[in-house]
C-alpha positions as CSV (number, residue, x, y, z in Angstrom):
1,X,4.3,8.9,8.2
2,X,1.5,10.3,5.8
3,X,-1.5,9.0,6.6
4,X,-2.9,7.5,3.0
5,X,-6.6,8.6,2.4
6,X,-9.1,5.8,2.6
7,X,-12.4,7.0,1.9
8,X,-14.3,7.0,-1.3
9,X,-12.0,6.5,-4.8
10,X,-14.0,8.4,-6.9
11,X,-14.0,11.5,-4.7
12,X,-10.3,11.0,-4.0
13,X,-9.7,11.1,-7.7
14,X,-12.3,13.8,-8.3
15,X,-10.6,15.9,-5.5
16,X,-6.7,15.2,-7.1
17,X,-8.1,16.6,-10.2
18,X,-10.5,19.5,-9.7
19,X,-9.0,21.0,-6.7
20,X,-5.7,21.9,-8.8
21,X,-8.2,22.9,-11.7
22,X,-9.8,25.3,-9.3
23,X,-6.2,26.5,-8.1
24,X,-5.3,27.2,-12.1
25,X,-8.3,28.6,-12.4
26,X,-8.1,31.4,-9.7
27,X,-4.7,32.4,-10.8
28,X,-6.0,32.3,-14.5
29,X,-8.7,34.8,-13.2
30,X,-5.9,36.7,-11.5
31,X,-3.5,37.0,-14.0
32,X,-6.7,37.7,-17.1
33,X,-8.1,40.5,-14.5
34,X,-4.4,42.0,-14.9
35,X,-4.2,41.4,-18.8
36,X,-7.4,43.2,-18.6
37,X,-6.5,46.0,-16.6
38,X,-4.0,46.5,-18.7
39,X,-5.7,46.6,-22.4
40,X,-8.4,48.9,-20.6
41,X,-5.8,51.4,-19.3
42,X,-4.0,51.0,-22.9
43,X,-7.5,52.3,-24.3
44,X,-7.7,54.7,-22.2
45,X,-4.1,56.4,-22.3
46,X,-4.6,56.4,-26.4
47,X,-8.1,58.2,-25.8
48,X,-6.5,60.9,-22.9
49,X,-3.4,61.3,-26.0
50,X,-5.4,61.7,-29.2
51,X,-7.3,64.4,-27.1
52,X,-4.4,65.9,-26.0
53,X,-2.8,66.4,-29.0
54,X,-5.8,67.9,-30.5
55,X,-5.6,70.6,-27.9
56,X,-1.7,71.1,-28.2
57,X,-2.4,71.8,-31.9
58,X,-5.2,74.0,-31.3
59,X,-2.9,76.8,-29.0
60,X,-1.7,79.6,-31.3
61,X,-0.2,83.1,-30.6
62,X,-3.1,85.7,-31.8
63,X,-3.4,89.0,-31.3
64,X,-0.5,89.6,-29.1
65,X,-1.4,86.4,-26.6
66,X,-1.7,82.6,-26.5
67,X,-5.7,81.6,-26.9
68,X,-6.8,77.9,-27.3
69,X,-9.9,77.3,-29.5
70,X,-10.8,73.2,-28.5
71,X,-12.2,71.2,-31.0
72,X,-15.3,69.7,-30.2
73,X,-14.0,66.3,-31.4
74,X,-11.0,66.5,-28.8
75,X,-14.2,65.8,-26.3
76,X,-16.2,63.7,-28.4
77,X,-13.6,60.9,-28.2
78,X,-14.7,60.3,-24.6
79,X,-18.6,59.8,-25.5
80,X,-19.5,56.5,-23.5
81,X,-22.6,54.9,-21.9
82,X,-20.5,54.6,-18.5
83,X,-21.2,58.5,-18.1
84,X,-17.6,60.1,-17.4
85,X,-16.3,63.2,-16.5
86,X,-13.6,64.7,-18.6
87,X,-11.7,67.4,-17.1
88,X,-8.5,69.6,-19.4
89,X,-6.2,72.1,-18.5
90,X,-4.0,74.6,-21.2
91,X,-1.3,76.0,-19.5
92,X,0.7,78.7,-20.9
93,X,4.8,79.3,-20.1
94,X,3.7,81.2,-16.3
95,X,1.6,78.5,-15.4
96,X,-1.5,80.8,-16.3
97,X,-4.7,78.8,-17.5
98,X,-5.6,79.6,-20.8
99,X,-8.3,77.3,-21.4
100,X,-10.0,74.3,-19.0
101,X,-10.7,73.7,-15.5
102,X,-8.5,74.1,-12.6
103,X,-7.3,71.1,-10.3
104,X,-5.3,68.9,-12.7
105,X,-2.5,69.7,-10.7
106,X,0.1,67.2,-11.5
107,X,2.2,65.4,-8.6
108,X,5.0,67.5,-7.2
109,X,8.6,66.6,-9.3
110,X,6.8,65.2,-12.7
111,X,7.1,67.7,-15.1
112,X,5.7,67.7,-19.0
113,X,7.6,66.4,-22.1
114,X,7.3,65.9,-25.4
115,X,6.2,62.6,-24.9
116,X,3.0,61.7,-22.6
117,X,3.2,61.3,-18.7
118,X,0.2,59.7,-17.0
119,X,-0.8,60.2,-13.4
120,X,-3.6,59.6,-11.1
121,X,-5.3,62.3,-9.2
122,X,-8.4,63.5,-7.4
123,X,-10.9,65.4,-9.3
124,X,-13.4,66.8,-7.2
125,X,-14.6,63.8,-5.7
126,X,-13.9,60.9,-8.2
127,X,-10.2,59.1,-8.9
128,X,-9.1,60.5,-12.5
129,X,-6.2,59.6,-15.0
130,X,-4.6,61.9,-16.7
131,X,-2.3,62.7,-19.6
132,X,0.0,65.9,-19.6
133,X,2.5,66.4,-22.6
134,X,4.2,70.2,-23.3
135,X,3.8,72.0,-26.7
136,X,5.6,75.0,-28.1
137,X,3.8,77.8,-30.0
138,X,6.6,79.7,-32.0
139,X,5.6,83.1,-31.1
140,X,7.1,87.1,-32.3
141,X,9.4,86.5,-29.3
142,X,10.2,82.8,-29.5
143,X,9.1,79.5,-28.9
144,X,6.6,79.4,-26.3
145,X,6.2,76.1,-24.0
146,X,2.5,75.0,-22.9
147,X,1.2,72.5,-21.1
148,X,-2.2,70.3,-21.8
149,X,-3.3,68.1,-19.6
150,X,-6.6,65.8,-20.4
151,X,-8.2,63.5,-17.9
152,X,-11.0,61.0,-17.3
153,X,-13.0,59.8,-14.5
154,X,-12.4,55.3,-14.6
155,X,-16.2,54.3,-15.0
156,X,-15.3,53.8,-18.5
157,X,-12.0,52.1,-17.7
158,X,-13.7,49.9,-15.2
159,X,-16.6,48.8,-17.2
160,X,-14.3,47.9,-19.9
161,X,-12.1,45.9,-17.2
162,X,-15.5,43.8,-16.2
163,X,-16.2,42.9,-19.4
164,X,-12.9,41.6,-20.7
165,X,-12.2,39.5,-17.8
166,X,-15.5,38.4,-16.6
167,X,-15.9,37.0,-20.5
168,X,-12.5,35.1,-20.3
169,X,-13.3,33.9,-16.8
170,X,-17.2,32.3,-17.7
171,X,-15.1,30.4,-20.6
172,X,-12.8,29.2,-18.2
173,X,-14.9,28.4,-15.6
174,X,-17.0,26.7,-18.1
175,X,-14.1,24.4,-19.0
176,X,-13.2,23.6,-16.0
177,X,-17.0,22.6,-15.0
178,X,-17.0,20.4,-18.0
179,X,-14.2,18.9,-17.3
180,X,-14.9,18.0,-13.7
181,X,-18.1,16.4,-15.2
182,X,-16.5,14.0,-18.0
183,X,-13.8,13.5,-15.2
184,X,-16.9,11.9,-13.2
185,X,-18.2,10.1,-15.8
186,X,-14.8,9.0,-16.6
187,X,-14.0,7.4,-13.5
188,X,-17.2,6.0,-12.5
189,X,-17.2,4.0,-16.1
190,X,-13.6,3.0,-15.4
191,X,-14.8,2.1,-11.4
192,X,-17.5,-0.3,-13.0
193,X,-14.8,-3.4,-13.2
194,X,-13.9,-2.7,-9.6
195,X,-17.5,-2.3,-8.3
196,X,-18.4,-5.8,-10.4
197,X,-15.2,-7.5,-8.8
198,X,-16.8,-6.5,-5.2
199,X,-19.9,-7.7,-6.2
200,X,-18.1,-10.9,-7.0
201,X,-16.7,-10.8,-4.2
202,X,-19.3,-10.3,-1.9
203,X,-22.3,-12.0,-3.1
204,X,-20.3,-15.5,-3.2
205,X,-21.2,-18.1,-1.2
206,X,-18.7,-19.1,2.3
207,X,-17.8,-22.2,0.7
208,X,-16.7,-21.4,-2.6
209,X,-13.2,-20.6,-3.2
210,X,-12.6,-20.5,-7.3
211,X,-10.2,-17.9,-8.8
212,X,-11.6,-14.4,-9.8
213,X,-11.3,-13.5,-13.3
214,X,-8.2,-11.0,-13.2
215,X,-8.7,-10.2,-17.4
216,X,-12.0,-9.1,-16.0
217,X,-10.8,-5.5,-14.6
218,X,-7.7,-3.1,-15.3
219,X,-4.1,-3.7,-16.1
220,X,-3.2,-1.6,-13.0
221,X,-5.6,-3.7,-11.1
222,X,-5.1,-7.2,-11.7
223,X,-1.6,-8.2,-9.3
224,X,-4.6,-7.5,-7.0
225,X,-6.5,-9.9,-8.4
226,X,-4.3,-12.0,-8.9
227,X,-2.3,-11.9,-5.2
228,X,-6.4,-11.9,-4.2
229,X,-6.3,-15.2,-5.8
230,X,-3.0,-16.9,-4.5
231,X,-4.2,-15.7,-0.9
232,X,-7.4,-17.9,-2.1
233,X,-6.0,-20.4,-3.0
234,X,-3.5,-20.7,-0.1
235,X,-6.8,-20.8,2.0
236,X,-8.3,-23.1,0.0
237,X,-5.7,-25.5,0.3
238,X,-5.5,-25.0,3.8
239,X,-9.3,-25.5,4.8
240,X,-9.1,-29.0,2.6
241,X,-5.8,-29.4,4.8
242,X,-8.2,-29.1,7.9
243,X,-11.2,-30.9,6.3
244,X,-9.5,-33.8,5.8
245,X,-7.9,-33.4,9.1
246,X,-10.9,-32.9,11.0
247,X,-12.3,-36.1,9.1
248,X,-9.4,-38.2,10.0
249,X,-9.1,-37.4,13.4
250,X,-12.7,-38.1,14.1
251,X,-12.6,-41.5,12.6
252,X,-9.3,-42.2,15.0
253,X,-10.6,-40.8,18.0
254,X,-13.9,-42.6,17.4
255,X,-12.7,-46.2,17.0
256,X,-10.7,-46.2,20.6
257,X,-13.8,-44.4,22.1
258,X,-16.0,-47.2,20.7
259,X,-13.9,-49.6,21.9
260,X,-13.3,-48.5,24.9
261,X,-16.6,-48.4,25.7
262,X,-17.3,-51.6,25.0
263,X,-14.7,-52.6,27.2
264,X,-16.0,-50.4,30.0
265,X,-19.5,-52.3,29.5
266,X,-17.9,-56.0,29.6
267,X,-15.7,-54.9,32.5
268,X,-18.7,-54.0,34.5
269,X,-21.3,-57.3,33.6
270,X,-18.1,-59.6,34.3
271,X,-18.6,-61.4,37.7
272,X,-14.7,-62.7,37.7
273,X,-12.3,-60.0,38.9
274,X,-9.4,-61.4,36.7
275,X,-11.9,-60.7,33.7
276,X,-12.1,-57.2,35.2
277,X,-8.5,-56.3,35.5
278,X,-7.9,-57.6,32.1
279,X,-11.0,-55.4,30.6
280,X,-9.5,-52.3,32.8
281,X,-5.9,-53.2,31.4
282,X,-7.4,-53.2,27.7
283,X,-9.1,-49.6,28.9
284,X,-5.5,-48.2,30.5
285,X,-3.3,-49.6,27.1
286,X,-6.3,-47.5,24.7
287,X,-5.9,-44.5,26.9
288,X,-2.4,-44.1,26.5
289,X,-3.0,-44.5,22.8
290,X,-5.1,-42.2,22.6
291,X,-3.0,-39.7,24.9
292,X,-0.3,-40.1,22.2
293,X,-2.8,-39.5,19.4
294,X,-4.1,-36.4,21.2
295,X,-0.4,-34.9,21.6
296,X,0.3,-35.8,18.3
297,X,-3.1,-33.9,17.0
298,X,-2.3,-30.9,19.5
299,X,1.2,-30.9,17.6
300,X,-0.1,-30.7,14.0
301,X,-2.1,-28.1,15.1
302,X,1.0,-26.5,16.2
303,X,3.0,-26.8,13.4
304,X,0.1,-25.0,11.7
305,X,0.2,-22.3,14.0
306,X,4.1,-22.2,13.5
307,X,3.9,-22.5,10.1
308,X,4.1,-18.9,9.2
309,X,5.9,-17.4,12.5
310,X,8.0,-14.4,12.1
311,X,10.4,-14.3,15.6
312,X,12.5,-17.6,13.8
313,X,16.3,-18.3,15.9
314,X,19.1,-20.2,14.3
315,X,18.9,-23.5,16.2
316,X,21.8,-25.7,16.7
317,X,20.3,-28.6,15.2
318,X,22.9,-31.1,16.6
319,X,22.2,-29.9,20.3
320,X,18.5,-30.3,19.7
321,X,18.7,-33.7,18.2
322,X,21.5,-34.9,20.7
323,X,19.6,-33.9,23.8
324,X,16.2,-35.1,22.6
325,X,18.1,-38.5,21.6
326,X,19.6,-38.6,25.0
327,X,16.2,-38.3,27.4
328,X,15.0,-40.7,25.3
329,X,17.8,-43.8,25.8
330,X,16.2,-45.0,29.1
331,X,13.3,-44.8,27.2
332,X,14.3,-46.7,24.1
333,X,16.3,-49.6,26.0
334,X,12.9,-50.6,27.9
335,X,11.9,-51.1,24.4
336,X,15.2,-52.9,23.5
337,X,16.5,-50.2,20.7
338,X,19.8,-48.6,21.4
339,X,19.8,-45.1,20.1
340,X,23.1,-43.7,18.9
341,X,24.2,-40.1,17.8
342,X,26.9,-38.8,15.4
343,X,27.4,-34.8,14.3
344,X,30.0,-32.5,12.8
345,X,28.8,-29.8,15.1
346,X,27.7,-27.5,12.0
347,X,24.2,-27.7,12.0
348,X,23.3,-24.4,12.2
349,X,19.1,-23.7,10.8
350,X,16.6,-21.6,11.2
351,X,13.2,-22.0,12.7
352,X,11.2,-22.4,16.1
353,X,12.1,-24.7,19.1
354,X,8.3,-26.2,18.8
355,X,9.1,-27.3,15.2
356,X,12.4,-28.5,15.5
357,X,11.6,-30.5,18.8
358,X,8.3,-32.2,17.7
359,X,10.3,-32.9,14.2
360,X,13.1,-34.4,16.1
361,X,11.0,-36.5,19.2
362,X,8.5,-38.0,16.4
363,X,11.8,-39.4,14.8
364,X,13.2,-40.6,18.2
365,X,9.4,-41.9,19.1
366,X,8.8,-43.7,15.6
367,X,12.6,-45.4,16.4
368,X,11.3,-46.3,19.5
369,X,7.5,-47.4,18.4
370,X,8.2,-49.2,15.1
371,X,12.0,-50.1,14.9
372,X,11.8,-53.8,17.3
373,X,13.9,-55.1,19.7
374,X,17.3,-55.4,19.5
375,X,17.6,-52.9,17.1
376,X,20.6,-50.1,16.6
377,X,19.3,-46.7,15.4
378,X,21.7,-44.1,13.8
379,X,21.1,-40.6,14.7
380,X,23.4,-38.3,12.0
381,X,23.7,-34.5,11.5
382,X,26.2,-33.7,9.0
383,X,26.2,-30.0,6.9
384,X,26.0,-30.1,2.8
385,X,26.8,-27.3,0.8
386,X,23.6,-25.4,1.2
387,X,21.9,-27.9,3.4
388,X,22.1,-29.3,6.9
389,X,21.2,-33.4,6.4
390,X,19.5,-34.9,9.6
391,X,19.6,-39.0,9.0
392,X,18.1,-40.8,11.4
393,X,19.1,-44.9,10.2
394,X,17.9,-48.2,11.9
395,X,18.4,-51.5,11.0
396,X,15.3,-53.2,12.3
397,X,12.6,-55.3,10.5
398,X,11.7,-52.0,8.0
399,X,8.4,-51.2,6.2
400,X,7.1,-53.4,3.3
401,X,8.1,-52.3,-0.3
402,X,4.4,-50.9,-1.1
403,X,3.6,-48.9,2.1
404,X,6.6,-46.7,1.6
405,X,5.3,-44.5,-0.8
406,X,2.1,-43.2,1.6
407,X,4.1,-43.4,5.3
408,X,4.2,-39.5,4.8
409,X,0.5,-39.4,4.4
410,X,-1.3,-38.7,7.9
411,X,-3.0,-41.1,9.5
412,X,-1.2,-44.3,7.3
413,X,0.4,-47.0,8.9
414,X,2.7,-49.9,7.7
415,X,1.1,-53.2,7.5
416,X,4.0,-54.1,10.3
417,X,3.6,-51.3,12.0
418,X,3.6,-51.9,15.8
419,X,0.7,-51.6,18.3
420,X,-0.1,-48.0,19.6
421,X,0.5,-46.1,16.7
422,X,-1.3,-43.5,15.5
423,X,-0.1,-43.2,11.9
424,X,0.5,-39.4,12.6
425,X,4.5,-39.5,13.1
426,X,6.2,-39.4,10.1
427,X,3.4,-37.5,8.6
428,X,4.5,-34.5,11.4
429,X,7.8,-34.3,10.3
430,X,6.9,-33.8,6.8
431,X,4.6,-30.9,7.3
432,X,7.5,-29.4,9.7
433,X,10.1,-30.5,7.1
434,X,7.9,-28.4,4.6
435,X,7.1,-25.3,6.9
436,X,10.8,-24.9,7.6
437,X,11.7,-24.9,3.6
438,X,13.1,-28.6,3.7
439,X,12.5,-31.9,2.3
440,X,12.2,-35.1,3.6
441,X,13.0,-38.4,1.4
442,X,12.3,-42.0,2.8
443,X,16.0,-43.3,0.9
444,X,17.2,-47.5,1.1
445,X,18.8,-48.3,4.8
446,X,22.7,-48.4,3.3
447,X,22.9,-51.7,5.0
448,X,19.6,-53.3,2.8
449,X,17.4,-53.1,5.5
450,X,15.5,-51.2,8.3
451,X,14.3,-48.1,7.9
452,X,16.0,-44.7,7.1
453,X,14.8,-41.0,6.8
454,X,16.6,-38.1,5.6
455,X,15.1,-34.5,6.5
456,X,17.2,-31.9,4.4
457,X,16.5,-28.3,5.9
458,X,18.8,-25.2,4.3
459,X,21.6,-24.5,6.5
460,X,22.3,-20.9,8.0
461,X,25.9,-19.6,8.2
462,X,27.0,-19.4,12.0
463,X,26.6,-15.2,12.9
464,X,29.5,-13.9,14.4
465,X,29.6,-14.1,18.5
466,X,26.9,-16.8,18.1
467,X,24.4,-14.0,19.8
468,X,21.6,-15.4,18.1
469,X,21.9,-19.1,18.0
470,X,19.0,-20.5,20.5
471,X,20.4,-22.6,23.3
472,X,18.0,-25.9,22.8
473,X,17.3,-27.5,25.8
474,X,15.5,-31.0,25.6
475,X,12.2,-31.1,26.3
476,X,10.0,-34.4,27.6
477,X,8.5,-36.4,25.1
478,X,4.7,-36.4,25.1
């Protein structure tokens, strides 16, 4: 995988920018240090041709021979500050110098035409470029054929190369440079909304929480903004979760505690020792409340822990609710409830063990806790189109008309609610209900009264070979 940069922005972008500007930039050089080369040596070859032609026209036939008489200006078009040497050769039809300087020897095979042929050589001690072109002088006896070749030294050639490209490459490199430089100022007046935000960010105090202002920075930027501020708000609505938690639960640990210590304190003034066991007996009955109020705190705090897990199973939702309703019966009968199941066997969802069991034994424990004696308690699973419909139906003495609206609410208790309750039941299978995409509705008993609850949680299609489907196995109620 490519490993994503993650040092400064500015430089990143700077980088992205000018290092392909440099790259375009040398091959610019490159290819105007050719297109230079090329106008100098075009120069140059008109130069060596003019004076070559000057030469060819000055051979004649006089007084029985060939003779060259070179015009002054055939030189003259070679005057320069850069100081070169200009070397010419005359050549009559046997190859005998009539005019010049020997060693413009031209390579082996080229041989003169009417038109120019350039070539590079050696004179004396310094690289040379030459021109060689043949002329005929009509002669008593014919048309003769010479041969002038002109050359000069490169200083000339070279200097003229320098100053063509090194003046096209200055202007380049100067637009490059200022663009690099309104680049930077560019992106550090566009980074200002981003450095602000992280000022925002960072100089707010622990406890505030309040949206940050997404028109405040760039189009390109604000889904960060605004997924900064639905993370935000997701933890804001999960600390006042915990807050008001944290505040409950102290008040209902504290009021047993109290109590119990008070109990502790007549217990060990009283003289009678039936007055004792009955203080101890008070102490034992708030202990096990208090047990059952610390499970059911340890289980909201792992249904928030749960809440977002990723390694979910599909869970046979009948299985889980017909063994947990089945270690349960003994349990129930002491209590005088008789529990009863009913499924269609298609209750296929998804989700953890921990939250399907402590959704399904808070039922079965709020049946047992709240329902009365003599009571019959319905236990149904039963798939919907898109939905598998756990209904779990008693027909007991019910809730009172007002208090059903806040049973979901933690901590909140029916004004018949029976001893050793905690108020935290119900309010547990609503926040599972919830964290597995469900709903939970708190519907008429169909025979007028009781209680009833229906928890609706979306139904998963059985996979084929049932390899995935999580054998539930009961597990003890706390």
């Amino acid at each position: 995988m490519l490993r994503i940069p993650t040092g400064s922005l500015r430089l990143n972008l700077i980088a992205w920018l000018v290092i392909p500007g440099v790259a375009i930039l040398g091959a610019s050089a490159w290819l105007s240090y050719a297109a230079a080369m090329r106008e100098a040596t075009l120069v140059t070859d008109r130069q060596l041709i003019a004076s070559s032609r000057m030469m060819a026209e000055a051979t004649q036939f006089h007084d029985g021979r060939l003779s060259v008489v070179v015009p002054p200006s055939a030189l003259e078009l070679f005057a320069s500050d850069s100081h070169d040497e200009v070397a010419y050769e005359v050549l009559g039809p046997s190859r005998e110098l009539l005019a010049g300087y020997p060693g413009l020897d031209a390579p082996l095979g080229l041989a003169a035409t009417a038109e120019p042929v350039f070539f590079a050589t050696m004179f004396r001690t310094e690289p040379m470029r030459v021109a060689m072109l043949r002329q005929p002088v009509v002669t008593p006896q014919g048309a003769a054929s010479t041969t002038v070749m002109v050359g000069e030294t490169l200083k000339a050639r070279d200097d003229l190369v320098r100053a063509l490209w090194l003046r096209g490459f200055i202007e380049q490199a100067a637009l490059v440079t200022a663009g690099a430089l309104f680049i930077w100022i560019g992106i550090t007046r566009q980074l200002r909304p981003l450095l602000r935000l992280r000022h925002a960010v960072v100089s707010r105090p622990a406890d505030q929480l309040e949206p940050l202002d997404a028109t405040a920075v760039q189009t390109e930027i604000r889904p960060l903004v605004v997924a900064l501020n639905s993370h935000v708000e997701r933890l804001r609505s999960h600390i006042e979760r915990q807050r008001r938690f944290l505040d409950n639960a102290a008040h209902q640990l504290r009021t047993p505690l109290a109590i119990m210590k008070t109990q502790v304190g007549y217990a060990r003034r009283a003289q009678d020792n039936n007055e004792i066991g009955t203080a101890l007996r008070e102490v034992d009955g708030n202990l096990t409340s208090m047990a059952r109020l610390t499970s059911q705190l340890l289980a909201l705090g792992g249904v928030e822990h749960e809440r977002d897990a990723v390694d979910t199973v599909i869970i046979d939702l009948d299985k889980a609710v017909q063994a947990t309703v089945r270690e349960a019966a003994q349990r129930a009968l002491d209590y005088g409830v008789e529990m009863a199941f009913d499924g269609d066997g298609l209750g296929y969802v998804r989700g953890t063990r921990l939250l399907i069991h402590e959704m399904v034994s808070n039922l079965v424990e709020n049946v047992i806790q709240h329902a009365g004696a003599g009571t019959v308690a319905t236990f149904s699973v039963r798939r919907a189109v898109h939905d598998v419909v756990l209904r779990v139906e008693d027909d007991g003495k019910g809730v009172d008309p007002s208090d059903r609206d806040g049973l979901l609410d933690r901590f909140h208790r029916g004004r018949h609610a029976g001893p050793g309750g905690s108020g935290l039941g119900l309010a547990i299978v609503a926040e599972i209900t919830e964290a597995l995409g469900g709903t939970i509705e708190l519907p008429l008993p169909r025979g007028g009264h009781g209680f009833c609850v229906v928890v609706r949680l979306p139904a998963v299609e059985l996979p084929a070979g049932n390899s995935s489907i999580d054998e539930f196995v009961g597990v003890g109620l706390g």
